[in-house]
N, C-alpha and C positions, 0 to 999 in steps of 0.2 A: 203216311203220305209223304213221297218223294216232290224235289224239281221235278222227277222225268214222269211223274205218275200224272197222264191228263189229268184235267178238272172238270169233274161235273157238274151243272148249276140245275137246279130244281126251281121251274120258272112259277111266279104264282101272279094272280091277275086279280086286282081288287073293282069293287063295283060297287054304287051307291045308286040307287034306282032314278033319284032325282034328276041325276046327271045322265048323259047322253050315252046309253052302254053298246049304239051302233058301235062305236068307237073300241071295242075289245077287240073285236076280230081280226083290226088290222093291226091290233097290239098282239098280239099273238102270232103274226106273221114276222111282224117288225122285229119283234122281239128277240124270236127262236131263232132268225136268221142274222142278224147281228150277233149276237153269240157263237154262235157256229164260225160265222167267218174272222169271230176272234182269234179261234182256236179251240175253244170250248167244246164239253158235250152239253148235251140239253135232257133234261127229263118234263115230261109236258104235260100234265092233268087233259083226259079226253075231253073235248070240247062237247060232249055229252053228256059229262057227266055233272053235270050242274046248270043253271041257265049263265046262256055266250061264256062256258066255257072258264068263268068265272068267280070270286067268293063274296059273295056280304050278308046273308045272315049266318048266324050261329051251326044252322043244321047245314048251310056248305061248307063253313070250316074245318067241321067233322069230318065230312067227305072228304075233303083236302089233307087232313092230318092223317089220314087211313092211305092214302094215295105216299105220303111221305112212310107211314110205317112201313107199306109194303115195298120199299125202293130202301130202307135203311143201310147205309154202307153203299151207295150206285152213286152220291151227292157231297160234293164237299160245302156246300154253301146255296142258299134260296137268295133269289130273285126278287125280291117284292116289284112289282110293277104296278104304277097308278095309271090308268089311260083315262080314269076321272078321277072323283074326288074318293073316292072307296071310302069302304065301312070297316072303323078298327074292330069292331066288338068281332068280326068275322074273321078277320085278319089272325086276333088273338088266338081264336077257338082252332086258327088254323096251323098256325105257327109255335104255337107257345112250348109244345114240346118236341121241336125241330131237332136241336141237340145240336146245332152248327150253325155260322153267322149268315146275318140275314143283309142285305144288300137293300136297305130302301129307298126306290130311284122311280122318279115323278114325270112323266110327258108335259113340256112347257105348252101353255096357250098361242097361237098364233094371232098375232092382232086383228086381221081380217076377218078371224073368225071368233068370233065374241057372242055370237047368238045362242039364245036356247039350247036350241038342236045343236049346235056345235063347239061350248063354253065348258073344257076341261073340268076345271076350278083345283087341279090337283094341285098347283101351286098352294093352295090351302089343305087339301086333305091330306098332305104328307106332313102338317105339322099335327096332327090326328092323331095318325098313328103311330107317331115320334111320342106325342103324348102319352099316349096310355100305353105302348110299352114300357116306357118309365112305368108308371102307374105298376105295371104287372112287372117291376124288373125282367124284362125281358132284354137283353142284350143287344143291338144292330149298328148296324153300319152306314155312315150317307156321307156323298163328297160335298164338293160343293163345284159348279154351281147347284141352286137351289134343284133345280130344274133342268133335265138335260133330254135330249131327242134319243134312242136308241140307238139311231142308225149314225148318229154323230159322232165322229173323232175324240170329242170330249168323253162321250160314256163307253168308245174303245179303252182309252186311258183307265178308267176307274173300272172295267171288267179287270185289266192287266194287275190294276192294285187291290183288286177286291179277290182276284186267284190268290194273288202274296199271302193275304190276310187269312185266307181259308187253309192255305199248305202251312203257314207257324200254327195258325189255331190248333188244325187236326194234328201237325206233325210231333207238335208239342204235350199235350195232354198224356201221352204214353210215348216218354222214351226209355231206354234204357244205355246210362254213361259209364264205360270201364275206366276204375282208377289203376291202373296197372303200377304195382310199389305205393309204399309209404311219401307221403310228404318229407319234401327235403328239409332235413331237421333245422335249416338253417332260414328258408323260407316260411315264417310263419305268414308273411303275405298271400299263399293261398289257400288256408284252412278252408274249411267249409263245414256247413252240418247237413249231414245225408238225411236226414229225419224232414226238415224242411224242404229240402227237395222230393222226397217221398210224399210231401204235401200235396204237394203239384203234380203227382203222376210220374215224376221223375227216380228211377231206381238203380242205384250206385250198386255196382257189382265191383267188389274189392278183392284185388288178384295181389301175391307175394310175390314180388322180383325173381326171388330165389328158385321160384316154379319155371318162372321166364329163363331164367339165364340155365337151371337140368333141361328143359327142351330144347334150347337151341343147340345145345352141345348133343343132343339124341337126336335131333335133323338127319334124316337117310340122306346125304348128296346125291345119290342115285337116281331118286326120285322123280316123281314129274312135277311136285310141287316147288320142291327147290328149284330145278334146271330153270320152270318157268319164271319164276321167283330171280333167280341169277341175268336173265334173258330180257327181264321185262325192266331189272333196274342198271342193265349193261346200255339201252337204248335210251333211258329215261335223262341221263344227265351225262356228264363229262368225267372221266377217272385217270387220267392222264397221272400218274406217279404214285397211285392208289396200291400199297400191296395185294399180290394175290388172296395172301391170307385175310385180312384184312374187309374184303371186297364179298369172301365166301361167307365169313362170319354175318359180314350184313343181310347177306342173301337167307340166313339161316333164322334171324330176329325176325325180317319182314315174314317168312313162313310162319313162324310162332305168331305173332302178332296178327296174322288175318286168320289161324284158326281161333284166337280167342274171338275176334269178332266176329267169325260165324257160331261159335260156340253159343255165348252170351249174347246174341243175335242184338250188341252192338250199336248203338245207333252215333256213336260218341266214343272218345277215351283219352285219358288224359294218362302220359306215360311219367315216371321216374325216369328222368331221363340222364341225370349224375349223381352220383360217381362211380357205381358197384360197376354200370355197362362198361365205364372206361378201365376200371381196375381189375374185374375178372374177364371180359371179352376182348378189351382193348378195341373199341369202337363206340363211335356218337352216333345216335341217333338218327339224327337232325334229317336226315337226306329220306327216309323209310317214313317221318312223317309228312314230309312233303310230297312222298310218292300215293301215301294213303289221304291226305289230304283232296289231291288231284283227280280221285278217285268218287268225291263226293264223300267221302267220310269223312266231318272232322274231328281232328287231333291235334292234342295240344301239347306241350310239351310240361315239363315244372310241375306233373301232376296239377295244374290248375283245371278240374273240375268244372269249373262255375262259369271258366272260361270258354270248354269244351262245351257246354251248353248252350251259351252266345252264340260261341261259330252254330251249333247247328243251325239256330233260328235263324241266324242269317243267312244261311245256305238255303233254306226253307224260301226263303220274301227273295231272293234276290236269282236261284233256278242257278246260280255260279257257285264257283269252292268258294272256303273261305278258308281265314289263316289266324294266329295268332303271335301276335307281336308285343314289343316292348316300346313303350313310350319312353325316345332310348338319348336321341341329341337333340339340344335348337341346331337352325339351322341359319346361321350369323345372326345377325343383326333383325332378321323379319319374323314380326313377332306371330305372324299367322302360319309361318313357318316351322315344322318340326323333321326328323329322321324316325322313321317307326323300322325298327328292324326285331331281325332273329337271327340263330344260329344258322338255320335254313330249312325250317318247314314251312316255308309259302308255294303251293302249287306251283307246278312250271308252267300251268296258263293263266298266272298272274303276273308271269315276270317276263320279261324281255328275252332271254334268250336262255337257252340250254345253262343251268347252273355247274359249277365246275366243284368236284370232291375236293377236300383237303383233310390233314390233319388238323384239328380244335386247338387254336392256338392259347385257347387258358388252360385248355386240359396239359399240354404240352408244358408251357409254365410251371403248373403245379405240380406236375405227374411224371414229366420227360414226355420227348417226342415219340410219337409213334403209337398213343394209347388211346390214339381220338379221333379215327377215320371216320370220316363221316358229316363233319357240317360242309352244306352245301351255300356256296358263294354264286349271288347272283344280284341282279336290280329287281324291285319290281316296276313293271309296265304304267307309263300313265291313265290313268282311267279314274272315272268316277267312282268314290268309294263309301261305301256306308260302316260306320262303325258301332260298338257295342261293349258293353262290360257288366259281370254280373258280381253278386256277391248273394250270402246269406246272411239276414239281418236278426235278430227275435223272431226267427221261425219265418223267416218271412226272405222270399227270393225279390232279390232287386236288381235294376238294370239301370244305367244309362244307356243313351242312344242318339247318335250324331250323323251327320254327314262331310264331306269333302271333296278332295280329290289327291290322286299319286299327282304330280307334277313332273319332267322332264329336266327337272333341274341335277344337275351332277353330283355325285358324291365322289370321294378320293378314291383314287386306284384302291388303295391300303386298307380302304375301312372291308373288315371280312364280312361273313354272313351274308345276309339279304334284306338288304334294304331299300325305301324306295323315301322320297320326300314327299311327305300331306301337307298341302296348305288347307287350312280350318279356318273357315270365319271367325273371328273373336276367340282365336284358340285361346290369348294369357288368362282370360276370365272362367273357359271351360277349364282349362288345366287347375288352376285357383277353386273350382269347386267340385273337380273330381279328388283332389287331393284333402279339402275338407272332410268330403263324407267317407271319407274311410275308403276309396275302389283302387285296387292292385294295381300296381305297375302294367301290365299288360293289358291291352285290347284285342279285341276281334276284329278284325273287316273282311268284306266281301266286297267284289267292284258293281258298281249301279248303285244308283239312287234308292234306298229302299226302306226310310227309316219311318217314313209315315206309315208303312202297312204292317210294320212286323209293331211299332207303338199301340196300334188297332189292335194288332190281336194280341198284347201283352195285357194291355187295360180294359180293354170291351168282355173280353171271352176266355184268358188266361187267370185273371185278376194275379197278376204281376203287378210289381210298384216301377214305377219308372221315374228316375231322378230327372229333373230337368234341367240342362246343363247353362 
């Protein structure tokens, strides 16, 4: 499951006979059409096929779980819905082998209406079935408030975060990350173990530079791949002093590099991105991952892997690219203050304006000028950002996860790459124990708010570790 792939929700309606089950029918109206004008699809169990449409004993949950088989693959996530106090044991019978996160959300009582005939009480039966899911480890989801109306703003909001939760849950379980080259022998900062990712569904496809760098050089020019390839990255940024040669070469990697990820169908990749590129092709990177970035792929650069993983998820919760930076300057004196940069793969609709080609001025240093077209210089844009980091621990994948914001604040003409300023609440204390537990130089971010829903489906439905910062 993509950003762009709607989301379907599989609505289910619980019932306790005690309670007032006039009240289903217009939960079912309420329901399915609050959703819809989310944006959602809807999947609906016939309102015949059970009494009002409904589940609470054991032999409806059966009907309901059959109703979920025959739809398997149409649903990224169920609906529980209480329009009374519903019945867990039916619930269970209904749900328990859903296979995808379940959303449990309660219709509030209205004070006026406290009678009999017309007294909810799901403000209690949603701790019910909070119950004995536990009981059954059964995995689900609830916001807060306790209690929210369908047709309310408030449970707009938590459809919007309970999509997030369902696109990491599904998009994550099966991916597939290219490590394109060996780890830079110099970086042991982003080792990883592919075994432990293989844990989690995650499966490392390991490609030799050497293969990258015979293809590019056997690129037909002639092409329709390349010209488009040439065309697509002539409009994409700024090349003002760029040589021709230079400019072709990159047109010939970006070709390589999108047939490996339709090859290994891709969902991630983390490239080798120094020093063989600069020393037998005489070009950086940098600019080819921002354009595949941009693209909703992410890519990372420094072969970090673990990193390329993060961005996905948060390209999954947040429907935007995402990018991968260095936690790189303060920024004077303010300590909530930092500079998060890169050579230049941060999407160009993360940044402010069309980024500008250059020669790689460390490559140039080290190497002499001229062997390092390709990092792209630019800002990124202000906006709200969520951030992420992963590692492998004893077999075991772990994550932090934060939030912020880019701010408007300046950086020097001089400073190259692409960078933007984060102000982070209590950054010295986060930084103080990201640096404790062992997590890379580098982070991920995406811009939106999005760290509550991709933590959901890290710890609810991934079982990922998540550090708390």
């Amino acid at each position: 499951m993509t950003p762009s792939t709607p989301v379907t929700f599989a609505l289910y309606f619980g019932n306790r006979g005690f309670f007032p089950e006039t009240l289903i029918a217009a939960a079912r109206q309420e329901l399915d059409a609050a959703v819809k004008h989310a944006g959602y699809g809807t999947l609906i169990l016939d309102a015949g096929a059970t009494r009002y449409g409904a589940v609470e004993t054991v032999a409806e949950g059966a009907v309901y779980a059959d109703f979920l088989a025959r739809n398997r693959g149409r649903f990224a996530g169920v609906i529980l819905c209480l329009p009374n106090f519903g019945d867990e044991t039916g619930a269970v019978a209904a749900l328990r082998d859903a296979g995808v996160p379940i959303l449990v959300a309660a219709y509030p009582d209205e004070l006026d209406k406290m009678g009999f005939s017309e007294r909810r009480d799901a403000f209690c039966g949603k701790f019910s079935i909070m119950d004995v899911f536990c009981q059954y480890r059964l995995p689900f989801t609830a916001f807060t408030p306790h209690v929210v109306h369908p047709t309310s703003e408030v449970f707009r909001s938590h459809l919007h975060a309970f999509a997030a939760v369902c696109r990491v849950a599904g998009g994550m379980r099966r991916m597939t990350v290219g490590a394109v080259g060996a780890r830079t022998t110099a970086f042991k900062t982003v080792r990883f173990d592919e075994l432990a990712l293989q844990r989690y569904g995650i499966t490392t496809e390991a490609l030799d530079l050497s293969e990258v760098i015979r293809r590019v050089r056997s690129v037909n020019t002639t092409g329709t791949a390349f010209r488009d390839k040439a065309e697509r990255l002539r409009v994409y940024t700024r090349w003002d002093g760029v040589p021709a040669e230079a400019r072709e070469t990159l047109a010939r990697l970006g070709v390589v590099l999108d047939e490996l990820i339709a090859e290994y169908q891709m969902d991630a990749l983390a490239l080798r991105c120094w020093i063989e590129l600069e020393q037998e092709l005489r070009i950086s990177p940098c600019v080819l991952l921002s354009e595949i970035n941009d693209r909703g792929i992410p890519a990372a650069c420094e072969l970090d892997v673990c990193n390329a993983v993060a961005m996905h998820a948060l390209r999954l919760a947040s429907g935007r690219p995402a990018t991968c930076l260095d936690w790189n300057n303060n920024y004077g004196d303010d300590p909530d203050k930092c500079i998060l940069f890169h050579c230049g793969p941060v999407p160009q609709s993360l940044m402010t304006a069309k980024g500008r080609v250059i020669d790689h001025p460390m490559f140039a240093k080290a190497m002499g000028a001229g062997c390092g077209f390709g990092c792209n210089v630019g800002r990124i844009a202000p906006a709200p950002l969520t951030f992420a980091s992963a590692k492998t621990e004893d077999g075991r994948l772990v994550f932090y996860l934060g939030e912020g914001a880019f701010t408007a604040d300046p950086i020097a003409d001089d400073f190259f790459g692409c960078a933007g300023v984060a102000q982070i609440a209590d950054l010295q204390r986060k930084l103080l124990a990201i640096g404790r537990q062992g997590y890379r130089h580098h982070v991920s971010v995406t811009t939106g708010h999005a760290a509550e829903a991709v933590r959901e489906a890290f710890v609810r439905y991934l079982d990922y570790t998540v550090t708390e910062l």
